[in-house]
C-alpha positions in Angstrom: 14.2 -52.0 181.8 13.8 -52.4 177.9 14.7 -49.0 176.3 15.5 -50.1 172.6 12.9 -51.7 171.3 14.1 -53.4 167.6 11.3 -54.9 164.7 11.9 -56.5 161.9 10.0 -56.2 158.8 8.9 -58.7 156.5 7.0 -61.4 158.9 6.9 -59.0 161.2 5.7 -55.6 162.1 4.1 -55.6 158.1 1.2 -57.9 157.9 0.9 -60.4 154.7 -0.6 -57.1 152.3 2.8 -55.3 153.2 1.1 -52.6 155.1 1.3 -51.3 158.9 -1.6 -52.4 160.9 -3.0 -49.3 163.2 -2.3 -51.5 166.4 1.4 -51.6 165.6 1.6 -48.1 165.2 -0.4 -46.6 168.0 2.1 -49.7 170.2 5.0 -48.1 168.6 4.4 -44.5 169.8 3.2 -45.3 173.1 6.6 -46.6 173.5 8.5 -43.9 171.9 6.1 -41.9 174.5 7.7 -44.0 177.2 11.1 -43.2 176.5 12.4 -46.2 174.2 14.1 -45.9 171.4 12.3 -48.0 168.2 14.3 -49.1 165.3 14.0 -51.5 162.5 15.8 -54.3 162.3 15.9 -55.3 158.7 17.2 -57.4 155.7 16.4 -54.9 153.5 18.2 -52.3 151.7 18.2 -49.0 153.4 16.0 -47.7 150.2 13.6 -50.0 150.7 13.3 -50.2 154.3 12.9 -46.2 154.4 9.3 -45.5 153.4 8.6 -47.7 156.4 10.5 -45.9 158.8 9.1 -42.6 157.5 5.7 -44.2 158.2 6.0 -44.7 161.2 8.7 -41.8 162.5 10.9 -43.9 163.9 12.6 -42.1 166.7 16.3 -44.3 166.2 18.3 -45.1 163.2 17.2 -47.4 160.7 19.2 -51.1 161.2 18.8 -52.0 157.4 21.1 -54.6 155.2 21.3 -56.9 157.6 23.0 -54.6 159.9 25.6 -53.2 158.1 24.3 -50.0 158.4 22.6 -47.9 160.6 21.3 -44.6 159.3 18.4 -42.3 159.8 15.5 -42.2 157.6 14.8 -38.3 157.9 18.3 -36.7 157.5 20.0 -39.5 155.7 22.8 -39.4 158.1 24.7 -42.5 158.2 25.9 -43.5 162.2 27.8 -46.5 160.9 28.4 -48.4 158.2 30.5 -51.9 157.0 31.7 -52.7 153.3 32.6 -56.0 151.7 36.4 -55.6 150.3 37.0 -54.9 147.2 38.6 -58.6 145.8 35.9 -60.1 148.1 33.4 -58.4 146.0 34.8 -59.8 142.8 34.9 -63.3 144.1 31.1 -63.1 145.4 30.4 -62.2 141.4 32.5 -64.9 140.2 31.4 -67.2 142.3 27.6 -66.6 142.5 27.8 -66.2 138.6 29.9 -69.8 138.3 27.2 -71.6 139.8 24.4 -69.7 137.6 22.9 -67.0 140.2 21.7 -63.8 139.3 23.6 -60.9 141.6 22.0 -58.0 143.3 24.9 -55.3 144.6 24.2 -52.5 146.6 26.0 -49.5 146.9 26.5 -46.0 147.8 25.4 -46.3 151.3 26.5 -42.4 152.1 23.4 -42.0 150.1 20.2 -43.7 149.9 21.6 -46.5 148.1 21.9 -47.9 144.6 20.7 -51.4 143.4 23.2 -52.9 140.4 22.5 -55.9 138.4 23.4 -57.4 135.3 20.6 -60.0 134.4 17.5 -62.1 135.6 17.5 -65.4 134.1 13.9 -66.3 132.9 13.3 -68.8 134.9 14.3 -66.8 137.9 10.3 -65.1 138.7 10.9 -64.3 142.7 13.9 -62.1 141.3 11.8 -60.3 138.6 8.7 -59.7 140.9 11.4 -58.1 143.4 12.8 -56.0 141.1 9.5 -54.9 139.2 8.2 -54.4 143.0 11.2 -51.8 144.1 10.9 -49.9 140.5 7.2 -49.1 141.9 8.7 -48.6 145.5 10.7 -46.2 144.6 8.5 -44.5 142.0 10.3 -41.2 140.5 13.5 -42.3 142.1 13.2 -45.7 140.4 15.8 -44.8 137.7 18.1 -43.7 140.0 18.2 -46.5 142.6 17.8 -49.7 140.4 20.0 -49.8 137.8 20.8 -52.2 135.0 24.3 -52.6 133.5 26.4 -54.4 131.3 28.9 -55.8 133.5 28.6 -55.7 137.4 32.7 -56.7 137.3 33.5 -53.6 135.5 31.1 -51.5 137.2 31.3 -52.3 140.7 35.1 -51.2 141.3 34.7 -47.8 141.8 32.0 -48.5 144.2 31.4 -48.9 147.8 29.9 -52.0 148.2 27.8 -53.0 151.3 25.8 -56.3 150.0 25.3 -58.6 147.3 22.3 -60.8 147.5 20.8 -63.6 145.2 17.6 -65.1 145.5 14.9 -67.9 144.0 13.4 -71.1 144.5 14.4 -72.9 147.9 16.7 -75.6 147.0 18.8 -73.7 144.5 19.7 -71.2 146.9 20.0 -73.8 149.5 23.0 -75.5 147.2 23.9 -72.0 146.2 24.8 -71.4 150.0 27.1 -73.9 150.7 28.9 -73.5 147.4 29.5 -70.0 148.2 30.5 -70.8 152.0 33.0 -73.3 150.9 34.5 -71.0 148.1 34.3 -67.6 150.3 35.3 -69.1 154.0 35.2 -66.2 156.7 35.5 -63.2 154.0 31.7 -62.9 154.4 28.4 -64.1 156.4 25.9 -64.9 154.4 22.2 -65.0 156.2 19.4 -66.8 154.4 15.7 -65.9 154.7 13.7 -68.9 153.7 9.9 -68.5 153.1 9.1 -72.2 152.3 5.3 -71.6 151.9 6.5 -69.8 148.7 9.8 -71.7 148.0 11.3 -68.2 148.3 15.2 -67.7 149.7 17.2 -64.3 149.8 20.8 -65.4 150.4 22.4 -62.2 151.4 25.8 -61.9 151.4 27.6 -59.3 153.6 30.6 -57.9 155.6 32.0 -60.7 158.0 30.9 -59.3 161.2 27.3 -57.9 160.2 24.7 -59.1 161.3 21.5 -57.7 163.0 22.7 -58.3 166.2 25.9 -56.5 165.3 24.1 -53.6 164.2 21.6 -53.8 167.5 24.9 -54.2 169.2 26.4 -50.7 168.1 23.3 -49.0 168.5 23.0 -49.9 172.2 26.3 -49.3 172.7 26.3 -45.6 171.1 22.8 -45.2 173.4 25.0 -46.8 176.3 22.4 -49.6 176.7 23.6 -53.0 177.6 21.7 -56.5 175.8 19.3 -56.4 178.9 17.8 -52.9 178.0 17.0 -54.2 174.2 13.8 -55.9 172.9 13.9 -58.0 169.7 11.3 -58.9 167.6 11.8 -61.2 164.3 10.3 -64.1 162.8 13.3 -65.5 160.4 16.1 -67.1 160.4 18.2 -64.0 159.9 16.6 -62.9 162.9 18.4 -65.5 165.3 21.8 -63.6 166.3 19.6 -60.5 167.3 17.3 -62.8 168.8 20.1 -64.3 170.6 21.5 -60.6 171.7 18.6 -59.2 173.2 17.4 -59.4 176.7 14.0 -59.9 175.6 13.6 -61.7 172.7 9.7 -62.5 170.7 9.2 -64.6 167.9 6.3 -64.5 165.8 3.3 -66.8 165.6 3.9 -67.1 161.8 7.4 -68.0 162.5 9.0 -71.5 161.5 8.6 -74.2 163.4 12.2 -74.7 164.6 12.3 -71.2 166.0 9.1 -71.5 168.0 9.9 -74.1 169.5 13.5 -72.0 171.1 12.0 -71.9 174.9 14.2 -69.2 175.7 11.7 -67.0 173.1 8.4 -65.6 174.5 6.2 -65.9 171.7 3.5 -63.8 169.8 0.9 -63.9 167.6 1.2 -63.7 163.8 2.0 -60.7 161.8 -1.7 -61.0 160.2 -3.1 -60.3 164.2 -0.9 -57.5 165.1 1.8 -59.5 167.3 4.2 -56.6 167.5 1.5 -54.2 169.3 0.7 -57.8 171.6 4.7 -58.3 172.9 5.1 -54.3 173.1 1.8 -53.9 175.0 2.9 -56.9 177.1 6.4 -55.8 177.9 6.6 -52.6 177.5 3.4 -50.9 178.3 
C-alpha cells in the first residue's frame, strides 16, 4: 500500500512554463485525502523549492538539495539535515575554481537558506539566467537570499554549508565532473542533471551520503514506512537512486531515453500532459 507519495520538480510535477497544472493538484489532494503523505523530492534549494510546496500545501516535509534536508515549508522546521565539512568545502572552491567554474554555496539551512557566489563568467548565460530568475523568485527577500561577495574562501568558514553547485553548457560540466570526482574521491556525491535539449547541466555537489533516496529513506523511516509503502516520481538522472528505492517507481514521458527504457519503471506521460495526476490516479486512486 503506497502511503508516501514523492515528486520531483523540474520535468516533473511543473510543466515546461514552470507552473502547476490543475490535474496535478486536484491528484495531489485526493491523495493527501486518502491518507498518503506528498513530498517533493527536489534538486533544488529549499528557498527555491518552497513557493511550490506552499502552492500546493504539501502535507510532508519538503525533500530539497538533493536530499540533504528535509524541512517543512510552513513552519520552517528543519527534521534533518547533512553538511559538507568544512576543508571539504574549501577543496570543492579550489577545485571547481582551478578548472574555471563558477560556484554556487548554500547555506544556513536552519533558515530558509542563503545563496553565495563570487562571479559569473560572461560566457557562462545558464548561470546568469538562474540567478536573475531566483532574484525575481524570491522578490523582497531577494537581497537576503542571493548574495554576492568578494571571496567565497573567506566568507564561507563561518558557515554551514549544505551544497555547492556549478552549472553551464553540457560538456564543460561533463569534464568538470570527472575532474572533481578524481580530486574529491568519496568526500562528496556529486549528481548531475543534464537537459541536453538546452545543453544545460547542474553538477551539484553534496554531503557523501545524500541523495534523494537518502532523504526519501529517512522520511519513511521517521513515518515508519518501509521502500514498498513509497511512490517515486522523477524524470532525471538525479532521480535514479530514489527511483531505485521506491516500491513503485514512474518515470516521465519527457524523460531521457536511457531511463525509459529501465523496464523495472512504469512509465507516464510528459510533464506538458499532466503525467503526475496520470501515475497517482493510476496507483493511488
Amino acid at each position: 500500500m503506497i502511503k508516501l507519495l514523492a515528486l520531483d520538480l523540474d520535468g516533473t510535477l511543473l510543466n515546461s512554463s514552470g507552473k502547476i497544472p490543475e490535474a496535478n493538484k486536484l491528484a495531489i489532494q485526493a491523495a493527501e485525502k486518502k491518507g498518503v503523505l506528498v513530498t517533493i523530492a527536489t534538486g533544488r534549494r529549499f528557498r527555491d523549492a518552497r513557493p511550490v510546496a506552499l502552492e500546493i500545501e504539501l502535507n510532508a516535509p519538503v525533500v530539497c538539495h538533493n536530499g540533504a534536508l528535509l524541512k517543512y515549508a510552513q513552519s520552517l522546521e528543519t527534521v534533518a539535515v547533512e553538511l559538507i565539512e568544512p576543508d571539504t568545502v574549501f577543496e570543492i572552491l579550489r577545485v571547481g575554481k582551478s578548472f574555471g567554474g563558477d560556484a554556487l554555496v548554500s547555506c544556513n539551512p536552519k533558515t530558509k537558506g542563503t545563496l553565495l557566489y563570487e562571479s559569473i563568467s560572461d560566457e557562462n548565460i545558464p548561470l546568469q539566467k538562474y540567478v536573475a530568475w531566483s532574484k525575481r523568485l524570491h522578490g523582497d527577500e531577494a537581497e537576503e537570499s542571493v548574495l554576492r561577495v568578494e571571496s567565497l574562501a573567506q566568507t564561507v568558514g563561518n558557515e554551514k554549508v549544505i551544497h555547492i553547485s556549478f552549472s553551464g553548457c553540457c560538456q564543460p560540466m561533463y569534464d568538470l565532473q570527472r575532474f572533481l570526482e578524481d580530486e574529491l574521491g568519496d568526500s562528496v556525491n556529486i549528481l548531475a542533471t543534464i537537459y541536453p535539449q538546452l545543453d544545460f547541466t547542474l553538477l551539484d555537489i553534496l554531503p557523501p551520503h545524500a541523495s534523494k533516496a537518502h532523504g526519501l529513506h529517512q522520511l519513511a523511516l521517521s513515518n515508519g514506512f518501509s521502500a514498498e509503502n513509497v511512490m517515486a516520481i522523477g524524470d532525471n538522472y538525479n532521480d535514479l537512486e530514489m527511483l531505485e528505492y521506491a516500491g513503485t517507481s514512474i518515470i516521465m514521458g519527457n524523460a531521457s531515453p536511457e531511463l525509459l527504457e529501465r523496464e523495472e519503471f512504469f512509465a507516464t506521460v510528459s510533464n506538458d500532459e499532466s503525467g503526475v495526476a496520470l501515475a497517482i490516479e493510476k496507483f493511488i486512486l
